[in-house]
N, C-alpha and C positions, 0 to 999 in steps of 0.2 A: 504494500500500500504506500503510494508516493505522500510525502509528509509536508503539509505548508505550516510554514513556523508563524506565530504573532509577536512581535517584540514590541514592547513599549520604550521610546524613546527617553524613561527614567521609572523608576521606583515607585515614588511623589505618583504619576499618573498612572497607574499600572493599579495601583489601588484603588483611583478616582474614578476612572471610566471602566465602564463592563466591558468585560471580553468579547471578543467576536463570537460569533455562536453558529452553529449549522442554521440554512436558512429551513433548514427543515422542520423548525422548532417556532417557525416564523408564521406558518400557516395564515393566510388572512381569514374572517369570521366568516366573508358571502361566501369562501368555499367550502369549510366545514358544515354551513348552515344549509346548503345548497343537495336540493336531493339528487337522488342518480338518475331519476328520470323525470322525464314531464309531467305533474298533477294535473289530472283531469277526472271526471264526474266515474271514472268507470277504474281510475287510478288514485285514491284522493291523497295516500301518504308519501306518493310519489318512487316508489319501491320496487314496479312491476314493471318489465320490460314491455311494452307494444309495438308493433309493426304491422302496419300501414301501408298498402304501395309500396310496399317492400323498403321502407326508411322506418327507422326505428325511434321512438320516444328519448336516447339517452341525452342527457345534458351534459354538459363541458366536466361534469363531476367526473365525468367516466373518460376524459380525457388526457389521457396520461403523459403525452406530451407538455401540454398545458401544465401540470403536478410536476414535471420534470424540472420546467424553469423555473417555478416557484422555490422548489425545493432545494437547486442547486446553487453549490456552494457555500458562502457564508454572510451573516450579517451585521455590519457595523452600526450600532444603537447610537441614538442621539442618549448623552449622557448627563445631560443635566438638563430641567425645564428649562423652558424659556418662552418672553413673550415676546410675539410679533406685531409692531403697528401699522398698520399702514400707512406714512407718511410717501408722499410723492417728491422728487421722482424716487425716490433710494426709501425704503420700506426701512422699518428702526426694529432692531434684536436687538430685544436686552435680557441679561440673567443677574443671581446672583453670585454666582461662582467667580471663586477667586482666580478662576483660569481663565481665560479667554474661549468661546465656543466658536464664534462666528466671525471673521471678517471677509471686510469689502475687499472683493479681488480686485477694483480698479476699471475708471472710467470705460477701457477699452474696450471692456463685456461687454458693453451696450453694441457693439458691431453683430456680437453675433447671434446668428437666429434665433427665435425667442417661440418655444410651444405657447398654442393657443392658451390663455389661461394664467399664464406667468408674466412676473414683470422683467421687463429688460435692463434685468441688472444682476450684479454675478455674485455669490459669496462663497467662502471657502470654509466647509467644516473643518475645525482644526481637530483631528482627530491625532490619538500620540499610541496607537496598532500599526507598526509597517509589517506587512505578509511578506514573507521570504517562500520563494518554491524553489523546487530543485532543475539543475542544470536545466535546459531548454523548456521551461516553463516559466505563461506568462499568467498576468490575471486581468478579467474582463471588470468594468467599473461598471456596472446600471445602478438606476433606482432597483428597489426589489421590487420584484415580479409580482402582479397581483392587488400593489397596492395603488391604486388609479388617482386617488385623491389626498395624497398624501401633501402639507405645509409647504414642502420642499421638494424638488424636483433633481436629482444627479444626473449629471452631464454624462453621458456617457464615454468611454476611456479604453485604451486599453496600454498596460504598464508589465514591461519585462521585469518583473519583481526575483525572477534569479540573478539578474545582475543591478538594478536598483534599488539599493536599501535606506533611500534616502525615504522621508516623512513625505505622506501621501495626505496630501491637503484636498479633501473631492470638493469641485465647484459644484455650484448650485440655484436654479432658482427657485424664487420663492412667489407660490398662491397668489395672486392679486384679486384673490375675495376672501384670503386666509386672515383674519384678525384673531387675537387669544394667545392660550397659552399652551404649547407644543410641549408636552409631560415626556418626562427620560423616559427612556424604554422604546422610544417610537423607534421602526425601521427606518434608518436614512440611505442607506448604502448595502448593496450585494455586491459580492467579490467571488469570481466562479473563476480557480486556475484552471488552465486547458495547459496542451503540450502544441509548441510552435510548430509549422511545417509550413512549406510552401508548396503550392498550390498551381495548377494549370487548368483553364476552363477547356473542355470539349464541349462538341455538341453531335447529336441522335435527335436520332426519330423511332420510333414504332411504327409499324407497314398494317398499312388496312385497319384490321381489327386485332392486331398481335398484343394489344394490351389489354381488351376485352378478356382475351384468353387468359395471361398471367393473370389477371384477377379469379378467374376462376379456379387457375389451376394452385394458386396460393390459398385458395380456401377461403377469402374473403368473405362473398357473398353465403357462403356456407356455416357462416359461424357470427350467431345474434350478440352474441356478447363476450364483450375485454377479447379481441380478435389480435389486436395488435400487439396488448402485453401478452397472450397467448404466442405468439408466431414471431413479432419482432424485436421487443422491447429488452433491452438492457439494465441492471441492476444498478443506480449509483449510489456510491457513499459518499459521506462525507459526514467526518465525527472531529 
């Protein structure tokens, strides 16, 4: 099992801020809360497979792909409350911690492209976890998977953390209908290492109906349920 390390940049903060954690530990509420299949007057707890026109009632619950990204890797908590005002144009964090949680990355954010919903302006969690992976392993920076509505928003990234052990500052923006107070604990940050390789694009085709056929011949259309964790899906860890 390949090993990603967390170091804390001191002592002092290694006790302040929570560990990283598996993001598998992270589960958002609409997915646990969320049945495996569509309720309806003939389904009401939502538990029973049906099919229809040969398409089946299951919802994204049974979508193990989806479960995949959720769950991989790991996640950097915001570590101390804080509250967010909205002041224009630069929105105001404040906490009480004697450590700094937030700062302004600098006018020049404003250049770049800004998701619907956020304001055009940058901050950096100061987070004191640098992830160390081994030889040719890098790690990927997203928001975590799953949480759509979250204060803050992470840039996404990606950092050769086998040979960069320097302090991982993740830009961010921030809500602009988000006002309150943004409680420790919250998901700020997923870190999913992978292993580097380079890549060359091809391209194919299928001839007539030759993919009609591997579908069939893959058992797809023959098998109502978890088809895929049945036939294709892979086991990952991450502890």
């Amino acid at each position: 099992m390949n090993k990603i390390v967390f170091k804390a940049r001191s002592r002092t903060e290694s006790l302040i801020q929570p560990r990283p954690y598996p993001a598998s530990e992270a589960i958002p509420d609409w997915w646990r809360n969320m049945a495996p299949y569509d309720k309806s007057p003939d389904n009401p707890d939502g538990k029973k497979i049906l099919v229809r026109n040969r398409i089946s009632n299951a919802t994204f619950k049974k979508c193990a792909p989806l479960l995949d990204g959720i769950t991989s890797g790991y996640i950097i908590p915001l570590w101390s409350d804080v509250q967010v005002t909205q002041e224009r144009p630069i929105p105001l964090i404040t906490w009480r911690a004697q450590h700094d949680i937030f700062q302004l990355h600098g006018m020049s954010s404003l250049e770049i492209p800004t998701p619907p919903g956020y304001l055009p302006v940058v901050f950096k969690y100061l987070n004191a976890w640098i992830p160390i992976t081994p030889p040719g392993y890098s790690t990927m920076i997203t928001s975590p998977v799953g949480y759509q509505n979250l204060p803050f928003k992470t840039i996404p990234a990606i950092v050769d953390t086998d040979k960069s052990t320097l302090e991982l500052l993740f830009p961010m923006w921030v809500n602009e209908n988000f006002e309150g107070i943004v409680e420790k604990g919250t998901p700020l940050v997923q870190l999913t290492p992978f292993k580097r390789d380079s890549w060359k694009a091809e391209f194919d085709t299928y001839e007539d109906d030759e993919y009609r056929q591997v579908v069939e011949e893959k058992n797809f259309n023959s098998t109502l349920v978890n088809h895929y964790i049945k036939k294709h899906w892979s086991k990952k860890s991450y502890k």
